[in-house]
N, C-alpha and C positions, 0 to 999 in steps of 0.2 A: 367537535374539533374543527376550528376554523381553518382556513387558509392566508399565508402571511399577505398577499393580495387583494385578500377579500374583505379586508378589514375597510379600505378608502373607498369612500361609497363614488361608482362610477367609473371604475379604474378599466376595465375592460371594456365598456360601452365609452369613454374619453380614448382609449388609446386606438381604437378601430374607425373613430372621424376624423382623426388625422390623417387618414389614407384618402379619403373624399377628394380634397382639391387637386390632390395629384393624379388621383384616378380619371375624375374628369377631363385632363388635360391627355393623361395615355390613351384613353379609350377615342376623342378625337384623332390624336395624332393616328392612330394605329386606322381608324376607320377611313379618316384620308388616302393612308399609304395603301389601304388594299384596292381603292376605288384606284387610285395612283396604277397599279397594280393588274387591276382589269381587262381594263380596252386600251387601245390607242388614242382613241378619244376623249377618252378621261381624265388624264393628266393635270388638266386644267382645273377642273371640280375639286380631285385629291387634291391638290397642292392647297386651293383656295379651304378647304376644310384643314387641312393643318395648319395653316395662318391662323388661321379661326381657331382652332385649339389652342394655339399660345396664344391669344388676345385676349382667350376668354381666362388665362392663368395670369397671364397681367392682373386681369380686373379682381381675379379673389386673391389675389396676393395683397391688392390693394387695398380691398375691402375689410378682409378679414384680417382681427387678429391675430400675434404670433402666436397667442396661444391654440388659435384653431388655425392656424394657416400649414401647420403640420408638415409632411413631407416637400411641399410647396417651398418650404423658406430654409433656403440652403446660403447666403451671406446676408447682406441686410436690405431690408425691403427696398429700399431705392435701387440696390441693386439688382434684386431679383424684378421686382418691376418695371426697369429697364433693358436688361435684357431680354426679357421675354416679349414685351413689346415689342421693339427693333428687328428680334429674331423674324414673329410674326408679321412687321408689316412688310420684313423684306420679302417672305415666302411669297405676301402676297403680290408686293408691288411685280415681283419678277415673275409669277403667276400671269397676270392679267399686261405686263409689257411683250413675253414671247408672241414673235407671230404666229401667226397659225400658219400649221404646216401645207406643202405642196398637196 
């Protein structure tokens, strides 16, 4: 006896790489904010790694199809590829413009 699931060849191995592109961008953002998180001194590193998180969700939003762009693609690519861009160059720009402290 089959399973009503198990009949589309690839249905559980397609629906768990949907998770990939947005995984890659939480596991940045989350690795930044703990560096963030750290030291005093750090701040600058974490920020500049979550910039880098969302540039690199820019680039597979952009790359990849909708059909693999998966959790990543939440309105339409130009949209989402914009935003995430913008978001990230501003983490960075404002990353790398604070002075450094007294």
């Amino acid at each position: 006896m089959s399973r009503a699931g198990s009949s589309r060849p690839g249905g559980a191995a397609a629906r768990s790489q949907r998770y990939w592109p947005l995984l890659v961008v939480v596991i940045g953002v989350v690795l930044g904010m703990t560096i963030v998180f750290v030291g005093d001194d750090s701040w600058r590193l974490g920020c500049l790694i979550v910039g880098s998180a969302l540039g690199i969700g820019a680039v597979e939003r952009l790359a990849l199809p909708a059909a693999d762009a998966g959790l990543l693609q939440v309105r339409s690519k130009l949209f989402d590829i914009a935003f995430l861009a913008l978001s990230g160059g501003a983490v960075i720009i404002l990353a790398l413009s604070v002075p450094a402290g007294r």
